[in-house]
C-alpha positions in Angstrom: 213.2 -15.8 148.2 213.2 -15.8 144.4 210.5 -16.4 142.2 211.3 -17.2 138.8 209.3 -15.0 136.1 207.8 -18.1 134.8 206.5 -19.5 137.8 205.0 -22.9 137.6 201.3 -22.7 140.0 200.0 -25.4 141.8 196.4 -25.5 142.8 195.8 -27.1 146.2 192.7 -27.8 148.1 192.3 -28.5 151.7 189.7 -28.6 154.5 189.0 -26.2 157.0 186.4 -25.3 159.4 183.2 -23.6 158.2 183.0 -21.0 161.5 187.5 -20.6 160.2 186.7 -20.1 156.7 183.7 -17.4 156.8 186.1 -15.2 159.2 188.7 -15.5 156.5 185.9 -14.9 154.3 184.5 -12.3 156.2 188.2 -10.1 156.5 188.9 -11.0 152.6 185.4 -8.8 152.1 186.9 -6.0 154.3 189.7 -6.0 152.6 188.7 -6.2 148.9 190.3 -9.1 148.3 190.0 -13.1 147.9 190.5 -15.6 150.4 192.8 -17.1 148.0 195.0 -14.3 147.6 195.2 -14.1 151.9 196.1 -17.9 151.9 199.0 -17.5 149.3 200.3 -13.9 150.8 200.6 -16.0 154.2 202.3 -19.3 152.7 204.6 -16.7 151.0 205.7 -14.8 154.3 205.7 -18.5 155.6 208.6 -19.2 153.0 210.1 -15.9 153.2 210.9 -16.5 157.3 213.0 -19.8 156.6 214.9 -18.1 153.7 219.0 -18.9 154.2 219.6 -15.9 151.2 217.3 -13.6 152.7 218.4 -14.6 157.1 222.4 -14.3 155.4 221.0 -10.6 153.3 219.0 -9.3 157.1 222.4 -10.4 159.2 224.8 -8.3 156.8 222.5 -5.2 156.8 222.3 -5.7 160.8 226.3 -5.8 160.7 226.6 -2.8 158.1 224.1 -0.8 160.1 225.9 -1.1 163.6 229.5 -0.5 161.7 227.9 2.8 160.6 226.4 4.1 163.7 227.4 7.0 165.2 225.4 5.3 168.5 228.0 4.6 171.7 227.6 2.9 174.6 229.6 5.0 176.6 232.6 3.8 179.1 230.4 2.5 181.5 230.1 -1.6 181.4 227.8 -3.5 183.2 228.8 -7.0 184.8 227.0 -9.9 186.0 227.5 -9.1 190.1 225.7 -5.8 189.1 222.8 -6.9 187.2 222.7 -9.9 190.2 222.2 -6.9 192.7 220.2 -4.6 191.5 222.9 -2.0 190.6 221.9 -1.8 187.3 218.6 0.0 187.5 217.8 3.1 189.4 216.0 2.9 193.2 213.1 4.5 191.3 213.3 2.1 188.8 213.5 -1.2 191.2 210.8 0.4 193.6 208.0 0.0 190.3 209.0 -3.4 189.9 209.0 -4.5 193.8 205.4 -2.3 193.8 204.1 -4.7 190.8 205.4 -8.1 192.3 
């Protein structure tokens, strides 16, 4: 998300509940900042998520990163009839889940 360098501001104002508001308050204090400045660093990361530019930037960097990898799998593949019957995971490994059902 771009911001242009001159931004235009918009002052909003909304309600919110009084025991809502003195946490925010209260965590502003702790953090040496304004409640104001919490409110528009969270409507910014809000923005940032639904980004196209940035979702297209993080989806080439994932592609560059696994091109450069020196990471393998190995030979070994799994398939569905394995994972359906346990051959996947050790005995010690399905033994801890069958203990925790």
């Amino acid at each position: 998300m771009r911001i242009a360098a001159e931004t235009v501001m918009t002052r909003i104002s909304f309600e919110i509940d009084d025991a809502v508001l003195a946490l925010v308050e209260q965590q502003a204090e702790d953090t040496h900042t304004s409640v104001e400045k919490i409110v528009t660093e969270h409507l910014e990361g809000l923005a940032r998520q639904n980004d196209p530019e940035r979702a297209a930037r993080s989806r080439q960097e994932l592609v560059r990163l696994s091109e450069e990898s020196t990471a393998r799998m190995g030979s070994w593949k799994w398939n569905r009839e394995d994972a359906y019957e346990g051959r996947i995971f050790s005995k010690s490994a399905l033994s801890r889940d069958q203990e925790q059902d």
